[in-house]
C-alpha positions, 0 to 999 in steps of 0.5 A: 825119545831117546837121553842122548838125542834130547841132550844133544839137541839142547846142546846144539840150541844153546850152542846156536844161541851163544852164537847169534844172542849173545856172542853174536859173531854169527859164524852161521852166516858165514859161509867159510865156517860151513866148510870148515864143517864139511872139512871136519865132518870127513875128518870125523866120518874117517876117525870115528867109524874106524874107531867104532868098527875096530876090535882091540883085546877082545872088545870094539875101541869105541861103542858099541853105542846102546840103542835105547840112548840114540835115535838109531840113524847111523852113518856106517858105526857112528850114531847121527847124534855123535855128529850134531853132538861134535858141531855143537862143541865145535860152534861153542869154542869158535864162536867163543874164540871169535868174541874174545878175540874180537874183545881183546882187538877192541881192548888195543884200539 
């Protein structure tokens, strides 16, 4: 199996894990955080594929990914895995910015 695809699905356990174990603000559960997914997923499709299919000085901007690393599903120039890569960060710091936020209410009650 592919490192990055491996690594990739460990980060977005973990980031699931954070999530409803132990910071348990379970933005899974909340259908606003599935379009703030959507949203950033067209912003990330715009981005990261003209970044990935661009030529600057002779060379592309970003990538070309090696195929040996990915799964090699891709979405025009951008690996599947970039995606799922992206959520995981994405639930990590919302999930964390939920639970101290929610701390610090708690803090000045």
């Amino acid at each position: 199996m592919p490192e990055y695809t491996v690594f990739v699905g460990i980060m977005l356990s973990v980031a699931i894990l954070l999530d409803l174990r132990i910071f348990r603000t379970n933005l899974l559960k909340n259908p606003r955080f599935y379009l703030f997914l959507f949203i950033t997923t067209i912003l990330h499709t715009i981005v990261d594929n003209w970044l990935n299919g661009r030529y600057w000085f002779g060379g592309f901007i970003v990538g070309p990914y090696p195929r040996q690393f990915f799964s090699g599903i891709y979405i025009w120039n951008t690996p599947l895995e970039n995606y799922f890569y992206g959520y995981a960060l994405i639930l990590m710091n919302v999930s964390l910015f939920e639970f101290l936020r929610a701390r610090s209410k708690k803090a000045f009650e």
